[in-house]
C-alpha positions, -999 to 999 in steps of 0.1 A, spaced: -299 12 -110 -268 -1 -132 -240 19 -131 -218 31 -158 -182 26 -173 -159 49 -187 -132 38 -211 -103 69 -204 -70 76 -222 -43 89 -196 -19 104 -220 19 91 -224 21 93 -188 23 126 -172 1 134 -151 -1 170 -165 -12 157 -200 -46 139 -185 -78 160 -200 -99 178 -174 -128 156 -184 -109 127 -174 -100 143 -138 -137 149 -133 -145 114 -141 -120 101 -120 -132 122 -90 -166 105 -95 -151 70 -95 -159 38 -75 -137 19 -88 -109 24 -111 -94 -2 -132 -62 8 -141 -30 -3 -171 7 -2 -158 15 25 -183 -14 48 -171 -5 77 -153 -9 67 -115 14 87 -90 -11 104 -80 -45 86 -89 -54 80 -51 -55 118 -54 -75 117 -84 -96 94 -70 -107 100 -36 -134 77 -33 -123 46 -54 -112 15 -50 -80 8 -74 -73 -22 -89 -42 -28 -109 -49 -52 -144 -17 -41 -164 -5 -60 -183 33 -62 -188 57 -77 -216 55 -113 -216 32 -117 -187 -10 -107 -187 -17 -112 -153 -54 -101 -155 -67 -117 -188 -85 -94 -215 -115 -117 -209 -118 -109 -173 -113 -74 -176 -142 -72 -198 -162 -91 -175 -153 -66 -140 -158 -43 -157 -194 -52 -162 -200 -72 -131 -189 -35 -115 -213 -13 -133 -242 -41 -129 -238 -34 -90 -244 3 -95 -207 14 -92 -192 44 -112 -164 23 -133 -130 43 -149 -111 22 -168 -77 40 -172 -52 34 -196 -21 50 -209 -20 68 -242 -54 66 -260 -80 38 -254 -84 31 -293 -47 29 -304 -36 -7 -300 -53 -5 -264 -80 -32 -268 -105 1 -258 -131 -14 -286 -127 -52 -271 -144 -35 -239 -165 -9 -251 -185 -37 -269 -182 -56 -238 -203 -34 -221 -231 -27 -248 -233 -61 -254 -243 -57 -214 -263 -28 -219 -239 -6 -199 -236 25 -205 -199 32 -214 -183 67 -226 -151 69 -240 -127 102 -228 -96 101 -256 -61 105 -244 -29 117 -261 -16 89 -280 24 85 -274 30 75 -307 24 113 -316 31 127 -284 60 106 -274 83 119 -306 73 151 -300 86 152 -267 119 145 -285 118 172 -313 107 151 -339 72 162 -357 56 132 -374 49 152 -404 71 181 -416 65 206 -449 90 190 -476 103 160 -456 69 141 -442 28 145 -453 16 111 -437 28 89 -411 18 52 -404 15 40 -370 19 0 -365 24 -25 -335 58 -42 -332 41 -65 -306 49 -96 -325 74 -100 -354 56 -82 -386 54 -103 -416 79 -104 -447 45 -88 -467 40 -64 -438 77 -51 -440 77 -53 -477 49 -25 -481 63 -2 -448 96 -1 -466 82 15 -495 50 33 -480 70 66 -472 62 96 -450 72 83 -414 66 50 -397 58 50 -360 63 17 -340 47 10 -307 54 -16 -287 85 -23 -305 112 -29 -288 113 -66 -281 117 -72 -324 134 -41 -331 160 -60 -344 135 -82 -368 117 -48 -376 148 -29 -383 167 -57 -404 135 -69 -427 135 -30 -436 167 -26 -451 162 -63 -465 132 -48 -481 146 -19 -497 149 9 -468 181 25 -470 200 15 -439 212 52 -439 177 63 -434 169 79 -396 157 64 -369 149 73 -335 140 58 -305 120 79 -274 121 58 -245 94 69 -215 84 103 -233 70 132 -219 82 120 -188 113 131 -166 130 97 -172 130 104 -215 159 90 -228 164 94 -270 182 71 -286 192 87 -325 209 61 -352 203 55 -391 181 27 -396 208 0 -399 225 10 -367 195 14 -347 196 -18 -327 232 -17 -320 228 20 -313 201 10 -285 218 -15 -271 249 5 -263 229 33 -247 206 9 -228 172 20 -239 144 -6 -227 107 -3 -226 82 16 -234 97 29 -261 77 46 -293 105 41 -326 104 67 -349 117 63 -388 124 88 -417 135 116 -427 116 136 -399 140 120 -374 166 148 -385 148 176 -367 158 166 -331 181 181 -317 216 174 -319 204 147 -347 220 158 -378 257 154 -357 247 123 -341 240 107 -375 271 123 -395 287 105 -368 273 71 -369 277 68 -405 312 81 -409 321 55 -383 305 23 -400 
């Protein structure tokens, strides 16, 4: 009989965040498949019976290409194993979790997905800053600085409003933060930085926009990193003095 895959979201990576569905799950496993930002200190735990296998991926360098994790992760379920494919955050937020679910029904594998706290919510939370606050923020916009975002893309996130969340963003904070304020955001306006939230190494880096690399730099904040601008940046703690501060010192 073919086994079965599911696709579960690990949370912003500690291990007290995962879901009870996803423990279960786990438990069950024959194999796990597992992303380098996935909770895993104590997956061997988690998973008594599995085999792990590490397909991270990591800035710069895919070691395991998105092609052949699709295909393990059929080849695995076609031999009757119990297949967890764990990632960090949740599966469908910029973590190619659709890429493999269709993998699999287009194998006629039966894949479930188990959602996971997404650290572009949970991350700035972990800091003090809500994404959305009465009077300051009603939306927020959640985007990928992967790769360099286009003059059109910075054009209509520098007047979109509300707060804009950036994943994956520190390798072109600079571009990100610079084609902003070239667009029209006020280099005044807040920005934060929340490097390994919800986890004991959090570090929060708090400048105005136009500051924000420099201000990273100096404290040494590196990835993963969630970057937080607008107005909702101001409800941290210690913010409000931190940005005084920075501008009365440009």
């Amino acid at each position: 009989m073919p086994g079965s895959v599911a696709l579960i979201g690990g949370g912003p990576g500690a291990a007290d965040l995962m879901t009870v569905r996803a423990l279960r799950l786990l438990d069950q496993a024959d194999v796990v498949y597992y992303d380098r930002l996935a909770p895993t200190d104590e997956l061997a735990a988690w998973a008594p019976r599995a085999r792990l296998v590490d397909v991270g991926k990591r800035p710069g360098h895919h070691r395991v290409p998105q092609e052949e994790i699709n295909r393990l992760l059929v080849a695995s379920a076609r031999s009757g194993l119990r297949v967890v494919r764990l990632k960090g955050g949740d599966p469908f937020v910029f973590g190619r979790g659709s890429e493999e679910v269709s993998a699999c029904r287009d194998a006629g594998i039966e894949v479930s997905v188990v959602p996971g706290i997404t650290s572009a919510v949970s991350a700035p939370a972990a800091a003090g800053i809500p994404v959305t606050a009465r009077g300051l923020s009603t939306s927020f916009t959640v985007i990928t600085g992967h790769d360099p975002l286009s003059e059109r893309a910075l054009a209509a996130l520098a007047h979109l409003g509300g707060t804009t969340v950036v994943l994956m963003g520190m390798g072109t904070l600079g571009h990100t933060a610079a084609g902003l304020v070239r667009h029209g955001m006020s280099p005044e306006t807040p920005a934060g930085l929340v490097e390994r939230g919800c986890t004991p190494d959090q570090r929060v880096c708090i400048a105005p926009l136009g500051r924000i690399l420099l201000a990273s730099a100096m404290a040494g904040i590196a990835s993963p990193a969630v970057l937080v601008i607008g107005e909702v940046v101001r409800l941290a703690p210690g913010a409000e003095q931190r940005l005084r501060d920075l501008v009365q010192s440009a």
